[in-house]
PDB file as gemmi writes it, atoms N, CA and C in Angstrom:
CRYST1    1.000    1.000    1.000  90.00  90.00  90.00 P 1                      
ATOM      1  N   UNK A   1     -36.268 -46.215   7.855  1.00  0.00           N  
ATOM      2  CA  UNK A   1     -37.403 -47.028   8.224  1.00  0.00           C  
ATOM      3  C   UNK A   1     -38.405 -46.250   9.068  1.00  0.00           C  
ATOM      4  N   UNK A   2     -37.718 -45.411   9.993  1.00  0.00           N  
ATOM      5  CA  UNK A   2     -38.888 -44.578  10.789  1.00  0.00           C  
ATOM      6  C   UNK A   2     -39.748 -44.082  10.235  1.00  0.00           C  
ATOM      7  N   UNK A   3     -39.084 -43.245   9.351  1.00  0.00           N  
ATOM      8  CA  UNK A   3     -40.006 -42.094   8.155  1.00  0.00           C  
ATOM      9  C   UNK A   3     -41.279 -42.903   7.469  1.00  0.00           C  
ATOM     10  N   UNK A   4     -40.749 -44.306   6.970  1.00  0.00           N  
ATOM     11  CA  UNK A   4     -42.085 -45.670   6.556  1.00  0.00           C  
ATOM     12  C   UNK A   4     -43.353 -45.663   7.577  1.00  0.00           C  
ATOM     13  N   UNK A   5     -42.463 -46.094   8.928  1.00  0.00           N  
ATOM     14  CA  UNK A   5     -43.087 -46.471   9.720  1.00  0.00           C  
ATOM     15  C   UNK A   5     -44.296 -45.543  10.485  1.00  0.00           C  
ATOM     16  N   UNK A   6     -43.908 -44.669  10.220  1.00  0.00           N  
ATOM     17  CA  UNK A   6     -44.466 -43.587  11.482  1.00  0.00           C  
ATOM     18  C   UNK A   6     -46.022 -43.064  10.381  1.00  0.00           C  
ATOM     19  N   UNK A   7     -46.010 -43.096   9.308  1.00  0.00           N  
ATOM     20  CA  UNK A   7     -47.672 -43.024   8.362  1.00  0.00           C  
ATOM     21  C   UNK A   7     -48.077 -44.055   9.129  1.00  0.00           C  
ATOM     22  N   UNK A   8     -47.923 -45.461   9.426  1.00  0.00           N  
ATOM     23  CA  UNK A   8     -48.277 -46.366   9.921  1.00  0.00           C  
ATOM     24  C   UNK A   8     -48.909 -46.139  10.950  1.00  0.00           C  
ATOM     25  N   UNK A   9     -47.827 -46.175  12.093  1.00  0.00           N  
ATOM     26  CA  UNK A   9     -48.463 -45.574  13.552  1.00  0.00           C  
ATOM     27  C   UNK A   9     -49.569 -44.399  13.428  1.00  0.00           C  
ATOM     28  N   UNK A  10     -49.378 -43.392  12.759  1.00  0.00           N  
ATOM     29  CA  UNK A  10     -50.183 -42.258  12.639  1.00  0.00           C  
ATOM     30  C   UNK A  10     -52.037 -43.439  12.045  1.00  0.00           C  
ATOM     31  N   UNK A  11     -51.243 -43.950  11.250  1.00  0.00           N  
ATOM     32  CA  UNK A  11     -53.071 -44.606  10.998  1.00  0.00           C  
ATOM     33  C   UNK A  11     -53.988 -44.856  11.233  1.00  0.00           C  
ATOM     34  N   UNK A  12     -53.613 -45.340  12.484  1.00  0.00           N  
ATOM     35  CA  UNK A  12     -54.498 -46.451  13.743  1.00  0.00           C  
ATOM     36  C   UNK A  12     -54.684 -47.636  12.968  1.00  0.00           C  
ATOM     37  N   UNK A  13     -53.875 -48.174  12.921  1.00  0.00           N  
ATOM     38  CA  UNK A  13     -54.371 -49.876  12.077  1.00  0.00           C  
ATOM     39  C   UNK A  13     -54.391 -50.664  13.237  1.00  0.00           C  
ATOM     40  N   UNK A  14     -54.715 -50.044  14.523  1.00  0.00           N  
ATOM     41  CA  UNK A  14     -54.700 -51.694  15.504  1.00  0.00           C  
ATOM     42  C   UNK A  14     -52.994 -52.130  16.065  1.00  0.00           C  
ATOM     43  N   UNK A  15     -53.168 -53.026  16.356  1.00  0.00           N  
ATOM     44  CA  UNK A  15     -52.015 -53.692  16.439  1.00  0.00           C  
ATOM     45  C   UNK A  15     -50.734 -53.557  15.507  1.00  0.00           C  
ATOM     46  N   UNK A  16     -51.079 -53.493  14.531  1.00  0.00           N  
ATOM     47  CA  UNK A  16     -50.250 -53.216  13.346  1.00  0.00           C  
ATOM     48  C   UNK A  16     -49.431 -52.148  13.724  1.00  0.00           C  
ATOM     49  N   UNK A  17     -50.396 -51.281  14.094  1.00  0.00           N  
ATOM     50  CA  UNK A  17     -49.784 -49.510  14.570  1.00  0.00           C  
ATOM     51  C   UNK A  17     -48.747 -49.921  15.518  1.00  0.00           C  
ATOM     52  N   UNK A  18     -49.278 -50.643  16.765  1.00  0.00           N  
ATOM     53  CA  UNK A  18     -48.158 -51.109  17.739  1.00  0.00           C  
ATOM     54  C   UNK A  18     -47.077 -51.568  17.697  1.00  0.00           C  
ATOM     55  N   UNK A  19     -47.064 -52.465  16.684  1.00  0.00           N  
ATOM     56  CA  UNK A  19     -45.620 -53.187  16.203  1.00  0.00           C  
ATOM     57  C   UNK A  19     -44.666 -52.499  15.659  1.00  0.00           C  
ATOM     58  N   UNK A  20     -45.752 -51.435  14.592  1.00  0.00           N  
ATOM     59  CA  UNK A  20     -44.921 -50.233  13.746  1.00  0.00           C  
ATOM     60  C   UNK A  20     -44.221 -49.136  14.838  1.00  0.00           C  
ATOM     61  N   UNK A  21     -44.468 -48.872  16.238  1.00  0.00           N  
ATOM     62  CA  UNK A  21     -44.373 -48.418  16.838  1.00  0.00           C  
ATOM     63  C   UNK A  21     -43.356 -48.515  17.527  1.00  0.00           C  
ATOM     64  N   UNK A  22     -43.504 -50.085  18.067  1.00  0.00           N  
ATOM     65  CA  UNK A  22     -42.148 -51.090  18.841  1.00  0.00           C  
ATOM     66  C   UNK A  22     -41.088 -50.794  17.673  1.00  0.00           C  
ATOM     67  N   UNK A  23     -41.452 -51.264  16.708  1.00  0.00           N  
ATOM     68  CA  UNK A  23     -40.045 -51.144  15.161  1.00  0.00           C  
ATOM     69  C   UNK A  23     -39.343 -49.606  15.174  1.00  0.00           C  
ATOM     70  N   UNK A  24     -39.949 -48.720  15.730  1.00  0.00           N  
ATOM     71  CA  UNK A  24     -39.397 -47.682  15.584  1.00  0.00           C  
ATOM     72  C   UNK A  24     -38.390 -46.979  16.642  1.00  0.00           C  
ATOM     73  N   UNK A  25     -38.610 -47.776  17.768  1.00  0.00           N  
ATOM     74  CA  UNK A  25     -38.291 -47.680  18.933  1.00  0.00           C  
ATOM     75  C   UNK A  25     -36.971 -48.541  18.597  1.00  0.00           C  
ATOM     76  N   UNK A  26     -36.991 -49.319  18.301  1.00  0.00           N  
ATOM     77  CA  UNK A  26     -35.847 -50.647  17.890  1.00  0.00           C  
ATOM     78  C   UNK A  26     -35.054 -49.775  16.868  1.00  0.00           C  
ATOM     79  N   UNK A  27     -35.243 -49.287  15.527  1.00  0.00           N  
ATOM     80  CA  UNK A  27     -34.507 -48.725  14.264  1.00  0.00           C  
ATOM     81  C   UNK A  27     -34.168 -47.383  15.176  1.00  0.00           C  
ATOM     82  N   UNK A  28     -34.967 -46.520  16.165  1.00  0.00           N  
ATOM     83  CA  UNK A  28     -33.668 -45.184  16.623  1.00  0.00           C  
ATOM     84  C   UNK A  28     -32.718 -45.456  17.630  1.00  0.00           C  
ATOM     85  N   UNK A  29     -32.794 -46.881  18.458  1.00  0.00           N  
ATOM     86  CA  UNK A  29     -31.607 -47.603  19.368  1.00  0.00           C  
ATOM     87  C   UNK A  29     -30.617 -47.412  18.667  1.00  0.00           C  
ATOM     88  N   UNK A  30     -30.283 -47.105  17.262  1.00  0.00           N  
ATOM     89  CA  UNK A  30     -28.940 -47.351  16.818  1.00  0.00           C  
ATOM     90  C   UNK A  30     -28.453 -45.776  16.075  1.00  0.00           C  
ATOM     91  N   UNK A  31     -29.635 -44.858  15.936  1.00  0.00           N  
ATOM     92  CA  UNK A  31     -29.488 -43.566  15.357  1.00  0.00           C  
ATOM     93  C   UNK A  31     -27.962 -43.247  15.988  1.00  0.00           C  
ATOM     94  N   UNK A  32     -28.805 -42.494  17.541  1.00  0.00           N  
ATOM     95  CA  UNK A  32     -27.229 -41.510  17.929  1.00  0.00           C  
ATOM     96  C   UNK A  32     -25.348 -42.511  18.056  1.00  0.00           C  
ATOM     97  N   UNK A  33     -25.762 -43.373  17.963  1.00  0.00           N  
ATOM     98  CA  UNK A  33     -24.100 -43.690  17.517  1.00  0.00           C  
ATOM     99  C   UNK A  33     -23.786 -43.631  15.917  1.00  0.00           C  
ATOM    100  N   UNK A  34     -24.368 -43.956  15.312  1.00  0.00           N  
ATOM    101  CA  UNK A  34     -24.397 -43.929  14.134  1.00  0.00           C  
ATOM    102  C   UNK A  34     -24.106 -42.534  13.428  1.00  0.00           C  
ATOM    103  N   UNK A  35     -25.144 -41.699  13.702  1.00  0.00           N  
ATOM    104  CA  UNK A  35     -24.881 -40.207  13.883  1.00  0.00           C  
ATOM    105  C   UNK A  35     -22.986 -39.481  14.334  1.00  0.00           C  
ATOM    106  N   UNK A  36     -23.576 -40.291  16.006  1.00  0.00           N  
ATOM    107  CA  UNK A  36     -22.436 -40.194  16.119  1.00  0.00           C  
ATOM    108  C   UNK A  36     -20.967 -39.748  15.212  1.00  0.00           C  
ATOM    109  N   UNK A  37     -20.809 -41.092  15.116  1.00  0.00           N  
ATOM    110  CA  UNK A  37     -19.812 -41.557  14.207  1.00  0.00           C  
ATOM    111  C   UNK A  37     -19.303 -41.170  12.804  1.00  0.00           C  
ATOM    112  N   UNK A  38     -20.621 -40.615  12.058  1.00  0.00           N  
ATOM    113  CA  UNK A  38     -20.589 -40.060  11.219  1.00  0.00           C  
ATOM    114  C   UNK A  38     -19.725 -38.775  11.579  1.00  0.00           C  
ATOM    115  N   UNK A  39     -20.221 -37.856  12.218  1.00  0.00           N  
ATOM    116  CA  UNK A  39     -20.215 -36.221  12.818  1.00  0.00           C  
ATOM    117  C   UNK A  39     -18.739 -36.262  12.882  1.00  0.00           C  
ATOM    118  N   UNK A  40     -18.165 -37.178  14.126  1.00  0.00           N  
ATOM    119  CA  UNK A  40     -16.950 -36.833  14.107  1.00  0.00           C  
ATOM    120  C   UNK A  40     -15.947 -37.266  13.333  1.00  0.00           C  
ATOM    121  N   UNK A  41     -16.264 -37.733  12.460  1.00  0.00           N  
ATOM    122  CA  UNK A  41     -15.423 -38.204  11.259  1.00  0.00           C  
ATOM    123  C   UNK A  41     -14.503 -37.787  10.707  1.00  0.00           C  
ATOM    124  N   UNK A  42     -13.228 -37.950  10.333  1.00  0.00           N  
ATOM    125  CA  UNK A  42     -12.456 -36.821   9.482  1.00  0.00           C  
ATOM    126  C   UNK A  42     -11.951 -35.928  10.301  1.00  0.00           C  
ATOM    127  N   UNK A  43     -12.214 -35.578  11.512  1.00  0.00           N  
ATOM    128  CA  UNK A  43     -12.060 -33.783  12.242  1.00  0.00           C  
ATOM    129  C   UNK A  43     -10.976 -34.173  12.788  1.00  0.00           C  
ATOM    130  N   UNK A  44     -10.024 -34.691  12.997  1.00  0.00           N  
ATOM    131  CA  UNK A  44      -8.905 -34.644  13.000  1.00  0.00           C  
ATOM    132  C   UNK A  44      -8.543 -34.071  14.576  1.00  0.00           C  
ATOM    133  N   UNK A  45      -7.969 -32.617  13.999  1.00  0.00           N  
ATOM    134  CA  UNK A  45      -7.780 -32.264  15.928  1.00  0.00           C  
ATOM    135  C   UNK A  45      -8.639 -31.286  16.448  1.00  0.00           C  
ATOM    136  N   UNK A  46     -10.158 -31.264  15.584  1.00  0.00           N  
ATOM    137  CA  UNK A  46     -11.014 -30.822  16.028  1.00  0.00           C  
ATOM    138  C   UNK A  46     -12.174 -31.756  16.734  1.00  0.00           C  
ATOM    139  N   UNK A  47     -11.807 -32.885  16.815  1.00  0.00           N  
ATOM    140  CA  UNK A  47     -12.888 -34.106  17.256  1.00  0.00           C  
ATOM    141  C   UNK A  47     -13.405 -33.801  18.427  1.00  0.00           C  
ATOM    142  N   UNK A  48     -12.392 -33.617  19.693  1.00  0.00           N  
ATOM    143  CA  UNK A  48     -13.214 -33.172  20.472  1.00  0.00           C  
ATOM    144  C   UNK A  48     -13.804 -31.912  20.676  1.00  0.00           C  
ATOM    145  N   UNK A  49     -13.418 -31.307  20.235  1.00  0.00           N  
ATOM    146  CA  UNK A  49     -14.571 -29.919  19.921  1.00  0.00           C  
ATOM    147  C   UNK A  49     -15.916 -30.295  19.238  1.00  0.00           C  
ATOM    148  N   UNK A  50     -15.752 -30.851  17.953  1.00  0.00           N  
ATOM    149  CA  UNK A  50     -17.111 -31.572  17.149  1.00  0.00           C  
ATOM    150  C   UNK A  50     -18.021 -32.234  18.203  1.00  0.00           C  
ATOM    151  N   UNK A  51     -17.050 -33.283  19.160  1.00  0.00           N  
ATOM    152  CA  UNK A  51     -17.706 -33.931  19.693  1.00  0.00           C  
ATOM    153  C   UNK A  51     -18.575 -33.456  20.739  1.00  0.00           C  
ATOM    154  N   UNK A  52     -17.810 -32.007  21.465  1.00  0.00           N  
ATOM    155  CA  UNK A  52     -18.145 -31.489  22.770  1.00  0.00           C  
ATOM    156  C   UNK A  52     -19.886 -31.155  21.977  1.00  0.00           C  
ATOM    157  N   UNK A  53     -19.926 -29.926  20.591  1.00  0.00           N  
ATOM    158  CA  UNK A  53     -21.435 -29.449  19.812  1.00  0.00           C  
ATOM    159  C   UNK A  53     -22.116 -30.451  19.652  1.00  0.00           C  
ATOM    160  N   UNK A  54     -21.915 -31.567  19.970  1.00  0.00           N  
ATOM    161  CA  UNK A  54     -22.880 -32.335  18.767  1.00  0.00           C  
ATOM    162  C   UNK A  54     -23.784 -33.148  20.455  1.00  0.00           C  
ATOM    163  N   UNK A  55     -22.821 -33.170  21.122  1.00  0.00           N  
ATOM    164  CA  UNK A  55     -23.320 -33.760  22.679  1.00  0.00           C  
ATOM    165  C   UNK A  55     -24.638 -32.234  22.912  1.00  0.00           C  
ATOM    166  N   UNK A  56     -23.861 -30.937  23.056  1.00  0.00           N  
ATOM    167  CA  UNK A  56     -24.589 -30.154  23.246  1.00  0.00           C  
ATOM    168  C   UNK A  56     -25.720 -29.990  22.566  1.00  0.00           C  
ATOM    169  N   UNK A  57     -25.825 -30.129  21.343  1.00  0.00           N  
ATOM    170  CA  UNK A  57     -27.037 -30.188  20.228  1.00  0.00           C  
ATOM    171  C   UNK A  57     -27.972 -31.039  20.638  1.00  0.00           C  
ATOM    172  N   UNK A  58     -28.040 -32.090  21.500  1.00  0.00           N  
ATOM    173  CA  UNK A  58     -28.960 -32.688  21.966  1.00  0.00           C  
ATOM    174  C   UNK A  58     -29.917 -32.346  22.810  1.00  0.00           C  
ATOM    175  N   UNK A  59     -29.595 -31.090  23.545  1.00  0.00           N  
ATOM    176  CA  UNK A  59     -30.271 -30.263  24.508  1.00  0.00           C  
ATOM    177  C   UNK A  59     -31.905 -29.807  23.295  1.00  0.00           C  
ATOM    178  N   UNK A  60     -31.378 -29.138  21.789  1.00  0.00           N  
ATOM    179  CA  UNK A  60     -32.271 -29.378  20.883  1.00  0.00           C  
ATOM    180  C   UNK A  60     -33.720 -30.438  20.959  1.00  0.00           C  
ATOM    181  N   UNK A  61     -33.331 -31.708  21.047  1.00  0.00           N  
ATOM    182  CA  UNK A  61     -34.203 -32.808  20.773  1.00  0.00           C  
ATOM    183  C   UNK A  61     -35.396 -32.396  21.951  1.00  0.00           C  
ATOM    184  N   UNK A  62     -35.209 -31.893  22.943  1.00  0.00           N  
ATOM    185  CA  UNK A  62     -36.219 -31.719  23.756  1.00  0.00           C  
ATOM    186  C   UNK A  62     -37.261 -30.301  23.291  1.00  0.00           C  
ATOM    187  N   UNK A  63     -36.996 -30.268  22.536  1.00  0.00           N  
ATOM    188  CA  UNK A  63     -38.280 -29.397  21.357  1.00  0.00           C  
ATOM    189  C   UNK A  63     -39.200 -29.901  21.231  1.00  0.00           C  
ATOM    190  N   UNK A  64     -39.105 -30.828  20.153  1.00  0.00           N  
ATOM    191  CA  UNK A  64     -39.820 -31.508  20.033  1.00  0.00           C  
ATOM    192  C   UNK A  64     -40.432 -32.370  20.489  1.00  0.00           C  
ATOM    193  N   UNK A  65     -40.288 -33.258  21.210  1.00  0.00           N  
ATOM    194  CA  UNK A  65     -41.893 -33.591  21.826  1.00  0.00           C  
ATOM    195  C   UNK A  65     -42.580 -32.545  22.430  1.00  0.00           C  
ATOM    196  N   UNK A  66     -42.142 -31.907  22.837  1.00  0.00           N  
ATOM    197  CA  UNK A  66     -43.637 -30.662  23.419  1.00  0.00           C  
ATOM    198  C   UNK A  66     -44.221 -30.241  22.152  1.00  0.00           C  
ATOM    199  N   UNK A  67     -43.309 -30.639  20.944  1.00  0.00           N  
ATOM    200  CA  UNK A  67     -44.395 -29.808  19.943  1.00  0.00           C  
ATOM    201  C   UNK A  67     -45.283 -31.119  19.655  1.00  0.00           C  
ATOM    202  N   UNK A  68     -44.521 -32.404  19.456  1.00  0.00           N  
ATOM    203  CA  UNK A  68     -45.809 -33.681  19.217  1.00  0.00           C  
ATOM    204  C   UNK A  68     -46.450 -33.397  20.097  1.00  0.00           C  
ATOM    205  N   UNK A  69     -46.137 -33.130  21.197  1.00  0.00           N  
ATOM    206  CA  UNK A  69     -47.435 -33.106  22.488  1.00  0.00           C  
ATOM    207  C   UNK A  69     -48.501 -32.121  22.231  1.00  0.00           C  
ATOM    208  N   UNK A  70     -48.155 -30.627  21.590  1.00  0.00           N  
ATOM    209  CA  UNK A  70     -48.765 -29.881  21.628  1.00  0.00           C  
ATOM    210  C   UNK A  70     -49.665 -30.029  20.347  1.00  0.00           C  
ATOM    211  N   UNK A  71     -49.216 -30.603  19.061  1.00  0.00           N  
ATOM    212  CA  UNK A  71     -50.057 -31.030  17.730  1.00  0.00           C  
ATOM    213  C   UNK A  71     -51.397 -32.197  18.723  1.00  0.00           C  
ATOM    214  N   UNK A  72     -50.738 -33.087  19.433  1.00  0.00           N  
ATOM    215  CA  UNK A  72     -51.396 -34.162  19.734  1.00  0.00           C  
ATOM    216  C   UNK A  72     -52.453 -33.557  20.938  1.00  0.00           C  
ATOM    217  N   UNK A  73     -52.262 -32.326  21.939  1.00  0.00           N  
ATOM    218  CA  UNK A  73     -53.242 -32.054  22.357  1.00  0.00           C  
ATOM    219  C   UNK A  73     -54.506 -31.292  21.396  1.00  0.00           C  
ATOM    220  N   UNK A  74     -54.252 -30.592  20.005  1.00  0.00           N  
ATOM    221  CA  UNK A  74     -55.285 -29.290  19.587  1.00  0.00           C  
ATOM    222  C   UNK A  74     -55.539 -30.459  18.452  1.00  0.00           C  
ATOM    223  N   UNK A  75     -55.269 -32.155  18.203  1.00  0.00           N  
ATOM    224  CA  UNK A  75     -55.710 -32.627  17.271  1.00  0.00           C  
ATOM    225  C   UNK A  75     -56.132 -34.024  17.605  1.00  0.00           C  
ATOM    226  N   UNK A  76     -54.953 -34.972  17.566  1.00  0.00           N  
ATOM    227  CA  UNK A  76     -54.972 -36.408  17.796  1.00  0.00           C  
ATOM    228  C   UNK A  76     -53.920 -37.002  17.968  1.00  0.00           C  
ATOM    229  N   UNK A  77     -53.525 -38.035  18.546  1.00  0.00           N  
ATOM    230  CA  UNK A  77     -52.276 -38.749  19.171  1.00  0.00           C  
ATOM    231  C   UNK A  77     -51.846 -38.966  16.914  1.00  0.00           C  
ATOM    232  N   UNK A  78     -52.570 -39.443  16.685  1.00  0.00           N  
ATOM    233  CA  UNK A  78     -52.245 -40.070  15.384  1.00  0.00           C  
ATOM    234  C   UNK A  78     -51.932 -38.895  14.377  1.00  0.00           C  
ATOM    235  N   UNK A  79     -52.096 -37.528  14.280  1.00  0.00           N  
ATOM    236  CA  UNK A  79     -51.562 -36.460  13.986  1.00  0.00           C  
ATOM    237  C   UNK A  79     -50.460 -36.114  14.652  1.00  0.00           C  
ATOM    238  N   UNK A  80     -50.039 -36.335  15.924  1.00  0.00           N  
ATOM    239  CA  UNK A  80     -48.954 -35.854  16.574  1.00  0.00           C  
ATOM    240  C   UNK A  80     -47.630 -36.556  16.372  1.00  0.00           C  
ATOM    241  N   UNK A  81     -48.573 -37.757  15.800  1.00  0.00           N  
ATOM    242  CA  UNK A  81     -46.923 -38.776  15.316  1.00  0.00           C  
ATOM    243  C   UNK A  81     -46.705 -38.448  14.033  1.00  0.00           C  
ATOM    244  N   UNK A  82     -47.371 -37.362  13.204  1.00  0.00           N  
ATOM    245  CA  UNK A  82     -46.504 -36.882  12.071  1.00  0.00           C  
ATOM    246  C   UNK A  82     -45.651 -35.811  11.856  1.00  0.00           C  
ATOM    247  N   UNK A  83     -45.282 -35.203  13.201  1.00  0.00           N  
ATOM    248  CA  UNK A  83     -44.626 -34.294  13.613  1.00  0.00           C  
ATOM    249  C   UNK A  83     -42.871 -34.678  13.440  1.00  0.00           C  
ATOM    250  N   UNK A  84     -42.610 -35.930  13.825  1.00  0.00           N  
ATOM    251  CA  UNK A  84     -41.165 -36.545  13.620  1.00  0.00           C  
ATOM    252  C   UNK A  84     -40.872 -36.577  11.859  1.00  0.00           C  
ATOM    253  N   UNK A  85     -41.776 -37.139  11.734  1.00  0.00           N  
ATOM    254  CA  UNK A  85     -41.667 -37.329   9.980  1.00  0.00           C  
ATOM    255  C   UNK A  85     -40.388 -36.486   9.343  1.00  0.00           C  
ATOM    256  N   UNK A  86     -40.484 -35.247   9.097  1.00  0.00           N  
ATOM    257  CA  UNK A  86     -39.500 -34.146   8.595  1.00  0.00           C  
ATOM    258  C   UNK A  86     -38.322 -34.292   9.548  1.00  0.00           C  
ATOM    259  N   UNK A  87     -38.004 -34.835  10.658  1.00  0.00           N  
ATOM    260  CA  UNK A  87     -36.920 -34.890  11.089  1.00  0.00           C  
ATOM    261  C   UNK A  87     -35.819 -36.144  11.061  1.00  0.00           C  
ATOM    262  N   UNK A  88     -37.067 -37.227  10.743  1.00  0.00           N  
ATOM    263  CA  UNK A  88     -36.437 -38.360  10.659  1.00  0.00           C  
ATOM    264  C   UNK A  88     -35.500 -38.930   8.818  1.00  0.00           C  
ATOM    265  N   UNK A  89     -36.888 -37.908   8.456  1.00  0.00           N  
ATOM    266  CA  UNK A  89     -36.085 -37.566   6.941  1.00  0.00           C  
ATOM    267  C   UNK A  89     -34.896 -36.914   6.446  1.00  0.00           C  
ATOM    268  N   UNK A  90     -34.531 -36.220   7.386  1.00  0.00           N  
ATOM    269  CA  UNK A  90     -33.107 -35.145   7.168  1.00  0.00           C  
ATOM    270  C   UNK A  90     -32.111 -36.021   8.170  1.00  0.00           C  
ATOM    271  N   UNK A  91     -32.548 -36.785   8.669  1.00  0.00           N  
ATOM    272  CA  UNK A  91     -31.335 -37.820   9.566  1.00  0.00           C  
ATOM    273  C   UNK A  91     -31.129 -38.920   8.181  1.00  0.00           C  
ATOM    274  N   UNK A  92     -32.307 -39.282   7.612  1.00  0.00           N  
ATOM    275  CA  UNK A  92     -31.902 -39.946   6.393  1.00  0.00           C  
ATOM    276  C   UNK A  92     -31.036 -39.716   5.466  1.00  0.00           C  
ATOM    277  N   UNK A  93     -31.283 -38.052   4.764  1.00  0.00           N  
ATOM    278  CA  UNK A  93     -30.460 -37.322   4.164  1.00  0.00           C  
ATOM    279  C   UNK A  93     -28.964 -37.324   4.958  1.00  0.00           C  
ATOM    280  N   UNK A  94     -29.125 -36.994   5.972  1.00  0.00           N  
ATOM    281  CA  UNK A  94     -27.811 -36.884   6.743  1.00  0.00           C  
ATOM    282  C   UNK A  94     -26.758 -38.430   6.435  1.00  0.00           C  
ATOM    283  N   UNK A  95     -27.193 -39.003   6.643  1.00  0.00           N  
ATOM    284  CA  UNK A  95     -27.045 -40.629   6.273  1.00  0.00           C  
ATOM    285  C   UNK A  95     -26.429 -40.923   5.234  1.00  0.00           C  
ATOM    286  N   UNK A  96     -27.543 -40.972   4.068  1.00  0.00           N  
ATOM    287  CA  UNK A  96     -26.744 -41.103   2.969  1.00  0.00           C  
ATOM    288  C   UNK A  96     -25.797 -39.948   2.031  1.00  0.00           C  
ATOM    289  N   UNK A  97     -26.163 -38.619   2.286  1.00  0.00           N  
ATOM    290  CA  UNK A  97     -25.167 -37.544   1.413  1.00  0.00           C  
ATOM    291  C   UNK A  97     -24.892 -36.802   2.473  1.00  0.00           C  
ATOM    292  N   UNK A  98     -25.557 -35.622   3.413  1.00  0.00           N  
ATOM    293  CA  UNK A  98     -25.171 -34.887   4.112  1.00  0.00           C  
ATOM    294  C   UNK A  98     -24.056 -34.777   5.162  1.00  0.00           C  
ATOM    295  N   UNK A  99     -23.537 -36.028   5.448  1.00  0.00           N  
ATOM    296  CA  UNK A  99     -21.934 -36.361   6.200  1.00  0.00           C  
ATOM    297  C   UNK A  99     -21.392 -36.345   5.021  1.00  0.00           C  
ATOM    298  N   UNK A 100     -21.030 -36.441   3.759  1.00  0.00           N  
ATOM    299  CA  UNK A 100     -20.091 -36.101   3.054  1.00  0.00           C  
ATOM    300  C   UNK A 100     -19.667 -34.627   2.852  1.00  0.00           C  
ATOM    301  N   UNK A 101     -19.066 -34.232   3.639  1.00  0.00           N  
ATOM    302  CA  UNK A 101     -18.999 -32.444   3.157  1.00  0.00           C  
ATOM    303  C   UNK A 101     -17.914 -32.314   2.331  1.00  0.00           C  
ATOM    304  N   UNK A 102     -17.935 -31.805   1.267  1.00  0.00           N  
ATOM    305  CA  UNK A 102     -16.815 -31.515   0.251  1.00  0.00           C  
ATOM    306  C   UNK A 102     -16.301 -29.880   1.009  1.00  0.00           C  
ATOM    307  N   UNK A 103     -14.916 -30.244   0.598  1.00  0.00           N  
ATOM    308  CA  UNK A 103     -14.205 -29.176   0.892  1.00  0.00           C  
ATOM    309  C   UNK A 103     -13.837 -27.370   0.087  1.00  0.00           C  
TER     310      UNK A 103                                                      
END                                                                             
């Protein structure tokens, strides 16, 4: 839904944008468990190890907004919200095929 949503916000439709905005805020409340859950799946008596990288991998996420920030200073707030786009899409992928890892 983010990946929908966020052309939206990027639009400026007004209010519309806002709601699309609030909705997005609401649909990633449930990402990192979900994620979660996925990740450590299956790992057996490696879980907490999986679990220890995947906590650490979050140090990652703070990339990005300095880069929305930095698109959104040399352009527009509404360009800078298309910066998530490609990431929210590979959490999708991740979602439906990419937690299946064949052996």
């Amino acid at each position: 839904m983010c990946v929908l949503l966020l052309p939206v916000v990027s639009g400026g439709f007004g209010m519309v944008s806002v709601v699309a905005l609030c909705l997005i805020f609401f649909f990633m409340s449930i990402m990192f468990p979900t994620i979660f859950a996925l990740a450590i799946k299956d790992l057996g008596p490696q879980t907490k190890k999986g679990s220890s990288y995947l906590i650490m991998s979050i140090v990652g996420g703070a990339v990005f907004p300095m880069l929305m920030g930095w698109v959104a200073d040399i352009s527009s707030m509404s360009v800078g919200f298309l910066v998530p786009i490609p990431l929210f899409a590979f959490i999708l992928y991740y979602a439906l095929k990419g937690h299946k890892v064949q052996a």
